[in-house]
C-alpha positions in Angstrom: 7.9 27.7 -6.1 7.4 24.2 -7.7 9.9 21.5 -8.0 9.9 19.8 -10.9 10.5 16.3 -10.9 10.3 13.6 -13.2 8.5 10.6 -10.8 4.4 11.0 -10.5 2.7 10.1 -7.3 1.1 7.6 -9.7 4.4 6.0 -10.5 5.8 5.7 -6.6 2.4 4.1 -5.8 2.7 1.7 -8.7 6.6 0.5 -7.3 5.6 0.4 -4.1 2.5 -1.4 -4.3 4.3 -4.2 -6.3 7.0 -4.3 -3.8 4.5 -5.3 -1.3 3.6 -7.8 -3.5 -0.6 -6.9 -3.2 -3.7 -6.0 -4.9 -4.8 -2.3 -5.2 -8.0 -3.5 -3.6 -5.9 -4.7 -0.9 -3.7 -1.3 -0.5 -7.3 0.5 -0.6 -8.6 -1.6 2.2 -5.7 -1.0 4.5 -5.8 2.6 3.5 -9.1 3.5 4.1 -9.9 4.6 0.7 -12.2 3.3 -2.5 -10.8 1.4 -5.1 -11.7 4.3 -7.9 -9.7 7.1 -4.9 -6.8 4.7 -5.2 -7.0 4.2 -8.7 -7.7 7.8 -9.4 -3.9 8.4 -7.3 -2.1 5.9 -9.4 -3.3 7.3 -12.6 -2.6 10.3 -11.1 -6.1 11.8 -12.0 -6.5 12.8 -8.1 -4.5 14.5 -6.0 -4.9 13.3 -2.1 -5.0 15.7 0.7 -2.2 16.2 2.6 -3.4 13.9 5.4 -4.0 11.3 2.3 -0.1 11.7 1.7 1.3 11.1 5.1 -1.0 8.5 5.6 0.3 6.5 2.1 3.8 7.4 3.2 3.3 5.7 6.9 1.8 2.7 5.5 4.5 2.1 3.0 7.2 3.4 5.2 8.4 6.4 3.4 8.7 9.7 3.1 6.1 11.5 1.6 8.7 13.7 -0.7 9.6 10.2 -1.9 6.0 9.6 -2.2 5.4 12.6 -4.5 8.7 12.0 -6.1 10.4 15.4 -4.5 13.1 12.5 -3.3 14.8 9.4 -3.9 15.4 8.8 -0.4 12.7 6.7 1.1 13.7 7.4 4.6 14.8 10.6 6.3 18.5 11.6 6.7 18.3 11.1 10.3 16.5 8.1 9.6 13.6 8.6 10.7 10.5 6.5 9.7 7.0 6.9 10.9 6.1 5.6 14.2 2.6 4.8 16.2 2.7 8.3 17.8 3.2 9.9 13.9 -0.7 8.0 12.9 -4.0 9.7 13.4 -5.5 8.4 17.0 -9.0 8.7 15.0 -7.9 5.6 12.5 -6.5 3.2 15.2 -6.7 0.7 12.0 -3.3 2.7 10.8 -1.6 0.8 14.0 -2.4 -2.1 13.0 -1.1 -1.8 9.2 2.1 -0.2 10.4 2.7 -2.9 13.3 2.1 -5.6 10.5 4.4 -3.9 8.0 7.1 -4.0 10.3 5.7 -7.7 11.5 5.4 -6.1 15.2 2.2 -8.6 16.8 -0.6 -6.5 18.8 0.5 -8.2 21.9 4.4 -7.7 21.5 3.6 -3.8 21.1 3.7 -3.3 24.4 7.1 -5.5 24.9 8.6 -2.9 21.9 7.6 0.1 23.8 9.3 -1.1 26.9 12.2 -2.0 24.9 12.8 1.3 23.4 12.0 3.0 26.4 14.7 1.1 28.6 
């Protein structure tokens, strides 16, 4: 069974992509994914695969119901949000978008690990 919803994948990438204050070329590039893919989501003339989705979600720091508009929460109840472990090892360039979302340098990674894990 669908859920119907009134918000378009097309319309949550539209909001969050001017939050972050960029360019669609410049959400593509950090994505992975042509300018005409990207374009094609936001006019919501493509669907992305699932792997597509979760990847969008990570980089904006989401949920992917939110992303698809099956939410308005943008986190998880338990608040959850994506972390290093959640991205594909195969696109290590994820791990670098997500430590520079949440302004984490490459070299105080390690520091943040230790932290959490003590």
């Amino acid at each position: 069974m669908r859920i119907m919803n009134s918000v378009t994948l097309g319309q949550r990438l539209r909001l969050l992509i001017k939050e972050k204050e960029m360019k669609q070329k410049e959400i593509g590039e950090a994505l992975g994914v042509k300018l005409s893919t990207l374009s094609g989501y936001i006019n919501d003339k493509r669907e992305p695969t699932l792997a597509s989705l979760k990847e969008m979600a990570g980089y904006f720091n989401v949920t992917v119901d939110f992303l698809i508009g099956y939410s308005e929460e943008r986190v998880y109840n338990h608040g959850h949000v994506p972390e290093e472990a959640d991205m594909p090892a195969e696109k290590p360039e994820n791990v670098r978008h997500l430590r520079k979302a949440r302004g984490v340098k490459a070299g105080a990674a390690a520091k943040e690990e230790a932290e959490c894990a003590g």
